[in-house]
N, C-alpha and C positions, 0 to 999 in steps of 0.2 A: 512430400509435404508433411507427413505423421512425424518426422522422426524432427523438421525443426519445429512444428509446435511442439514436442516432444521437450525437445531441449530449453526451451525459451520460458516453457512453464514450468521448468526443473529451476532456471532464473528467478522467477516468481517467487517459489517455494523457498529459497534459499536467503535472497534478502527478506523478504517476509519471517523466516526462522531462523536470523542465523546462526543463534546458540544450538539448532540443530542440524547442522552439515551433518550429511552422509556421509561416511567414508569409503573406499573402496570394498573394507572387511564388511563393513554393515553395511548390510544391503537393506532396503525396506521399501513398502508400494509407498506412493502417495498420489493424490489426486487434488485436480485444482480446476476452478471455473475457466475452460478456455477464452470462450467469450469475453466475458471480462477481463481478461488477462489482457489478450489482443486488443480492445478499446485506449489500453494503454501502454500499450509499448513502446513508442517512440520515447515517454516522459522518463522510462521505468532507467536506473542504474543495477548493475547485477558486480555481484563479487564474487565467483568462482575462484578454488585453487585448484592444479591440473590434476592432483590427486584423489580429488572430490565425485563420487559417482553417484547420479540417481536413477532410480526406475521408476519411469510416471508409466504405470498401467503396465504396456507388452514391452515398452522400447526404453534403451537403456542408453546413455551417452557417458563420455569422457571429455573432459574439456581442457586445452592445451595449452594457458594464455600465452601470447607471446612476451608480454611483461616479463612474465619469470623469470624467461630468459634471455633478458635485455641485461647487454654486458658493453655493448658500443650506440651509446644514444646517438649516435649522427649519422648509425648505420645497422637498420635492424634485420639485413635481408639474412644474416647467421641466425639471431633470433628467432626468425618464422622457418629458418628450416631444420631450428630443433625441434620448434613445435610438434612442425610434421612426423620430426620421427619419431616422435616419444606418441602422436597420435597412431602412426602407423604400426606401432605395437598390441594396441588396444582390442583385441578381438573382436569385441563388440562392436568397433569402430568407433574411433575420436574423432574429435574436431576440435578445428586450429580455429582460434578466439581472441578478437582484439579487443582491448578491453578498450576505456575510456585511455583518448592519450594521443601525438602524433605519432608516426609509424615512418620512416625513409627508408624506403628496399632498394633492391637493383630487380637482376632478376631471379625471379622463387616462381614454384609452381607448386598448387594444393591437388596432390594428386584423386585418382577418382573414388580410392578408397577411404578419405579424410573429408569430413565435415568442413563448412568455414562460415565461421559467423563472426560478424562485425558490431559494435556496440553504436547505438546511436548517438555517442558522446564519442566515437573514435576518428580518427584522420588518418587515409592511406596516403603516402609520395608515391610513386614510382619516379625512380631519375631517369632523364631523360635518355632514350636508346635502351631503357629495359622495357620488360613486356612484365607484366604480372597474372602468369596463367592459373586459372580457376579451373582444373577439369573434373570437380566433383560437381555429383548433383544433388544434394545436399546444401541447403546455402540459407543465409538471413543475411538481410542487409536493411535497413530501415531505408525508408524513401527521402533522403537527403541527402546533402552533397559527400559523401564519404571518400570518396576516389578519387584522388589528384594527382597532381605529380603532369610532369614530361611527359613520360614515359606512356607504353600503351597497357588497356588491361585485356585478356581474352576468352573468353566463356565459354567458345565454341567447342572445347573440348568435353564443356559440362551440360552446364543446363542451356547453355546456348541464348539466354536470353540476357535482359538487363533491362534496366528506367534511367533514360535522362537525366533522373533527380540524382543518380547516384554519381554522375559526376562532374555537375555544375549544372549552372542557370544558363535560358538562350541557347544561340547555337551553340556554345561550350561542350555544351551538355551531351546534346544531340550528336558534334561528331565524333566525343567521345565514343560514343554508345553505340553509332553504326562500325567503328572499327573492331568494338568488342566483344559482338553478339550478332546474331542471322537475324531475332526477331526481339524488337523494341518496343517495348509496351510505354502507351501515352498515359497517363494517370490522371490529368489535370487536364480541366477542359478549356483553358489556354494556356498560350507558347507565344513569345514573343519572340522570334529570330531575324538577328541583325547580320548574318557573315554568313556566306554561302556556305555549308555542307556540306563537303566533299565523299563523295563515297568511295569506298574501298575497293582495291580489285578481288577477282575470282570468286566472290560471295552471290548468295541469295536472301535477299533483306528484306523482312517485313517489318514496315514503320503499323503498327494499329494505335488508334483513337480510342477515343470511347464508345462501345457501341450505341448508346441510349439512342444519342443526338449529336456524337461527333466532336471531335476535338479542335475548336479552331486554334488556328497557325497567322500568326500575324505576321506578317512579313515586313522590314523595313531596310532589307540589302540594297545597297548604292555600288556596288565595287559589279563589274560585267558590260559588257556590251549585246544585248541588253542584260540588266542582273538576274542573277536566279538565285533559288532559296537552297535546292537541291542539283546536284553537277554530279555526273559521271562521263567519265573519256577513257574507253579503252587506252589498256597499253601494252600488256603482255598476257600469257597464259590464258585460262578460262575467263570468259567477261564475268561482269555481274550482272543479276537481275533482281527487280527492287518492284517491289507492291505499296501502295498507300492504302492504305483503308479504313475507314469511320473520320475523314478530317473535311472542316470548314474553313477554306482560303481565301485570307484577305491581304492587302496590301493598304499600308499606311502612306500618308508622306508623299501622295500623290506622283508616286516613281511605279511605273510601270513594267512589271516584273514575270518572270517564267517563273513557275513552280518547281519547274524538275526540264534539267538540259540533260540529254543523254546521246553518248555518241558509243558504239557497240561497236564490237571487233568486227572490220571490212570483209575480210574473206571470210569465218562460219558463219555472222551473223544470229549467234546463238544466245545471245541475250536476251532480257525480255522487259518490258513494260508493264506493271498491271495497277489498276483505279477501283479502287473500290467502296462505293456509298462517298462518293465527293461532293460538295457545294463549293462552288468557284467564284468569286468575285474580285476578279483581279481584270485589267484591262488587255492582259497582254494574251500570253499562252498559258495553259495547264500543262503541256507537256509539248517539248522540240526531241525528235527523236530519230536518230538515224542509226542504219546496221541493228537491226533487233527481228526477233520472230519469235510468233506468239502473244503480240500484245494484246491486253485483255481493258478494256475503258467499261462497265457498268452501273449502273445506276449514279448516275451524275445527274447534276442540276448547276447550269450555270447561269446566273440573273444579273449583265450586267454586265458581262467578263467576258475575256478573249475567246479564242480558239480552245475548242479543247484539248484539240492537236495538230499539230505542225511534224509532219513525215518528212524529213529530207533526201531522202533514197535507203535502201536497200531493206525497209520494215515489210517482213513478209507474216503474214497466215495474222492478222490482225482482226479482233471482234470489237464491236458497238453494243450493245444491249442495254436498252433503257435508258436514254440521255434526253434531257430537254435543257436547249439553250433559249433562253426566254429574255428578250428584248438585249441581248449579247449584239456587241459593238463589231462585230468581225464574223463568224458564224460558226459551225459544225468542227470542219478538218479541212483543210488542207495538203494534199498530199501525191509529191512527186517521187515516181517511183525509182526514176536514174540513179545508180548509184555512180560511186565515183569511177567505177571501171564502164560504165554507159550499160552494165546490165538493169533489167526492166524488175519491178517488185512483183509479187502474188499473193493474191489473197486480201480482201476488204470484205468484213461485214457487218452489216447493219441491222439491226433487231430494234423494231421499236424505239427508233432514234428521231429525233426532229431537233430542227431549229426553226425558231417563230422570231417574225420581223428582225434579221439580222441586220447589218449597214452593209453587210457586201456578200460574198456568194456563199450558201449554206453550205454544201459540199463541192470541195474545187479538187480533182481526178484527174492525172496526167501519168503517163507511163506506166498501166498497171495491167497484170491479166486479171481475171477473177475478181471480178466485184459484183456483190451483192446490195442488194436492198429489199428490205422487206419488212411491210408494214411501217414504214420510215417518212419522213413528208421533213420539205422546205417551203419556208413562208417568206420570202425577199421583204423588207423593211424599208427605213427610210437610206438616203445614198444618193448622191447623182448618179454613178455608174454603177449598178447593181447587174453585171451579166445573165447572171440562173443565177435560182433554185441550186439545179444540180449541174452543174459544167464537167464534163468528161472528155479530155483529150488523150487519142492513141491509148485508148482501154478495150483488149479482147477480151472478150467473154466477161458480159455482166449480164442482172437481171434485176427488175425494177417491179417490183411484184405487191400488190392493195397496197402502194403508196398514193400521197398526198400533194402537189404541187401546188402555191399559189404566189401572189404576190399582194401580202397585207394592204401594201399603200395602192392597190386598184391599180389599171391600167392606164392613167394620165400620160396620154401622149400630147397633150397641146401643156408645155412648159409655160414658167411666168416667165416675162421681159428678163432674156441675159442669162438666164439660167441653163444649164446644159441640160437636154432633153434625159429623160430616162430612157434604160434600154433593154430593160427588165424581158426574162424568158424563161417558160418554167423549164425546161429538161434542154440542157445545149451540149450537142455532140460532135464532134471533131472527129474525124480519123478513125473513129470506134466501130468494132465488127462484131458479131457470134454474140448478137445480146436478143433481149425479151426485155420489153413492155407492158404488163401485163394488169387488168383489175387496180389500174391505179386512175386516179383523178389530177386532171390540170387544169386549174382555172386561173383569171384574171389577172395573167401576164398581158404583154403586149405580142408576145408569140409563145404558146401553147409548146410547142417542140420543134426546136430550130438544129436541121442535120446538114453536116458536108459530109462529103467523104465518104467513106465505106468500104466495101467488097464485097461483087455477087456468091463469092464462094461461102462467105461466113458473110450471111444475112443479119441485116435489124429486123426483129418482128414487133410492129406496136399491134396489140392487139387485144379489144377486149375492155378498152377504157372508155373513163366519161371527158369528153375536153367541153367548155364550155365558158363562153365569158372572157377570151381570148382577144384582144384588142388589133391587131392585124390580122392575125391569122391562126388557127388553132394549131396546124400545123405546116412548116416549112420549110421546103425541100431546094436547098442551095446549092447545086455540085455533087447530092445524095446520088450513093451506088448502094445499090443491093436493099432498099426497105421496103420490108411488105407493109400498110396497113390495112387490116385487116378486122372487120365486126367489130368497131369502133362508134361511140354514139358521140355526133357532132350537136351540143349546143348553141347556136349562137344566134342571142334575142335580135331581133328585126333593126331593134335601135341604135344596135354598134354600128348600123348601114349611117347612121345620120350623123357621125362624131366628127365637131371641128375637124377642119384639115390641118395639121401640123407642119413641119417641115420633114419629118420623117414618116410622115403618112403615106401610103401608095395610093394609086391612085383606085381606093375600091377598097372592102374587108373580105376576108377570104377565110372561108375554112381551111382549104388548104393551098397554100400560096408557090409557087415555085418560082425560086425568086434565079436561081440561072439554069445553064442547059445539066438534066443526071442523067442516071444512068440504069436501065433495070430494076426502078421501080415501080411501083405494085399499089391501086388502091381499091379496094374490092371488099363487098359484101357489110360497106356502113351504112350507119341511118345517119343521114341530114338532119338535123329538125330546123327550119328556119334557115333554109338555106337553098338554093336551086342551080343546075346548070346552065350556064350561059355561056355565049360565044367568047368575052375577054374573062373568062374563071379560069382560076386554073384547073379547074374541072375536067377542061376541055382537051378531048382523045388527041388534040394535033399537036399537044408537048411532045417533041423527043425525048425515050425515057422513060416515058410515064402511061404505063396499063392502067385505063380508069373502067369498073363494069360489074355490074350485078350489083351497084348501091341505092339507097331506097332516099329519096327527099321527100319531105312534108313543107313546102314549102306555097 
């Protein structure tokens, strides 16, 4: 960065004097206000000849125009690569300089020993099927559209980055830019993008925002089923993996839109996903993602908007940390772990994640080993069919540890005239084995925690929580193999005894309800409050199944 303020305010010095150009023989220091210089560079015009040398302070340049040697105006790709060589002579190191002008190349490349700087009055072409490789790291480019053409440009070899601005408005811009650099700096703190984004293969892409407060991304793509703003689909070779970070997502035009479709190489699955400091207000998804490992979702906020994520098989070793989906249309994640050969996913975690009053199930879990929760809570919203909270089907080995379960809209089990009943449950488990319950709270569903299934060999342990306020039953046991509950405190006030009868009402409220014949399990060492055994409870020792002993009522 020294050596292009370096050159830039050698610019300065030059139009500002320029009955006194330095020559190569005559050498001399000069100095100039950078600050000020910089306040005005995009306006500034500069006249260098390639002969002309300055030294501002330690650092010395050479500067090559391509002008000079412009000998075929419909084709300057000879032109830039005299440039080069007459910079690549320069000891001190040159740089290749376009002045005010169009410019049409094929392909040229500024190697890593040559400078390249571009005037903010200059126009690049690339024709289409050339590449215009940058692998110095050394560079000026004003933040405006400069870089055109068909053709591609590539950076990766240098400084590896670029700006949108540099080579158009929109998505123009943008997929310029991911084809031409790892990491794209946002500068403006909106983007309007109308044409999905295609990203490139074998790359590692970082889009950044502004960090303050974030770059919104307006989105108004119509072309998809459904559309997205950003697409990636493996095809060959190494996949790509792509990060967002510092952006605020909205969608116009009331079209309902993915942010980012990603489909990862099937068999390494070596791609990745990552989210970082996002605001989402879009109706649909934040991210559809299949074949990836390592995805990374962090501080998010979504008020209004889809899913944050849609897993469609084979996304393994995935984290959550700090997400709040707040009054969101759909909820948390969704995510099925089958991939297309029917192997199972691994790894889900949740750090301080929640969704509050979603329309349908906060976190929805099928085919997965390894899932976490912790310090995480689901609050079920408005919906007719709102299942859970948390639904997990055919998940081994998880653990649900000082979370939160509830259901905002109370446990309204007597429906209005015609209306489909709710069926609202905080924690619903299918098929799931080898987990922990733990220090978490379930209140004011219609079933507290509702289990089929299982195995004695790899137990469920709930244990240790508060349920309370549970409108059938705090918890219950359908078909349940293998669940211990265990030094569990049952809330449940006297008056849930007196609630209209519904059509889906039993006949009774139940702490723990067993609602068909299990198997091997275990309820031991709770406190009741507000609650007692009786001969038709399911309390009672003559369940098959069901070891009830050494639990305390207050009742």
């Amino acid at each position: 960065m020294k050596k292009i303020i370096t050159l830039f305010a050698a610019f300065a010095l030059v139009f500002g004097l320029a009955s006194c150009a330095v020559s190569e023989t005559e050498v001399k220091s000069l100095h100039v206000d950078i600050d000020a210089f910089l306040s005005q560079m995009d306006s500034a015009e500069f006249t260098l000849q390639p002969d002309e040398r300055i030294i501002v302070e330690s650092g010395s340049v050479n500067l090559a125009d391509v002008k000079d040697y412009r000998e075929n105006a419909a084709d300057d790709t000879a032109a830039v690569e005299a440039a080069v060589s007459f910079a690549e002579q320069i000891s001190a190191g040159g740089t290749v300089y376009f002045s005010e002008g169009t410019y049409e190349v094929g392909n040229v490349t500024i190697p890593k020993n040559v400078g390249f700087a571009v005037s903010p009055t200059a126009v690049i072409k690339v024709k289409a099927g050339c590449v215009f490789k940058v692998d110095s790291d050394d560079i000026y480019i004003s933040k405006r559209p400069t870089l055109t053409g068909e053709g591609d440009y590539d950076f990766t070899g240098g400084v590896n980055y670029c700006y949108p601005e540099w080579f158009g408005t929109g998505s123009k811009g943008f997929q310029k830019a991911v084809r031409a650099a790892e990491t794209v700096y946002l500068t403006r703190t909106n983007y309007t993008l109308d044409e999905t984004v295609v990203l490139p293969q074998g790359r590692n892409i970082d889009i950044i925002g502004i960090s303050s407060h974030g770059t919104v991304i307006t989105a108004e793509v119509s072309e998809g089923d459904p559309p997205c703003v950003f697409s990636y689909v493996y095809s060959e070779g190494e996949p790509t993996s792509v990060s967002f970070n510092f952006m605020h997502f909205l969608e116009s035009g009331g079209t309902t839109m993915v942010f980012l479709h990603y489909e990862g190489d099937p068999v390494t699955k070596a791609g990745s996903v990552k989210f970082h400091s996002i605001r989402i207000e879009s109706g649909k998804t934040l991210a559809e993602v299949k074949n990836a490992t390592g995805c990374d979702f962090s501080e998010i906020y979504s008020m209004r908007g889809g899913l944050i994520a849609d897993f469609g098989g084979g996304v393994n070793e995935s984290k959550f940390t700090r997400i709040l989906c707040s009054g969101n249309k759909t909820g948390l994640i969704t995510a099925d772990g089958l991939d297309a050969e029917g192997n199972r996913s691994s790894g889900l975690y949740f750090y301080n994640s929640s969704s509050v009053t979603a329309g349908g199930i906060d976190f929805e879990i099928k085919n997965y080993d390894n899932v976490d929760f912790i310090q995480s809570s689901g609050d079920l919203g408005l919906g007719s069919d709102n299942p859970a909270s948390l639904y997990m089907e055919n998940v081994e080995h998880f653990r649900v540890i000082r979370s939160w379960w509830a259901s905002n809209m109370g446990i309204s089990v007597e429906p209005a005239a015609g209306a489909v009943p709710q069926k609202r449950v905080g924690v619903r488990l299918i098929n799931c084995c080898d987990g922990l319950i733990s220090g978490s709270t379930i209140t004011n569903h219609l079933e507290g925690v509702k289990i089929t299934g299982g195995s004695s060999e790899k137990r469920i342990v709930i244990e240790g929580n508060e349920f309370r306020g549970n409108g059938y039953s705090e918890i219950s046991l359908d078909g349940a193999v293998g669940v211990d509950i265990l030094g569990n405190t049952f809330e449940s006030p006297i008056y849930y005894y007196y609630i209209t009868k519904s059509p889906l009402m039993p006949d009774g409220i139940y702490t723990v309800w067993v609602r068909s014949k299990n198997s091997d399990c275990v309820v031991k060492n709770n406190f009741f409050l507000n609650a007692y055994l009786r001969d038709d409870d399911v309390m009672n020792k003559s369940y098959p199944g069901l070891t009830v002993e050494d639990n305390l009522f207050n009742c």
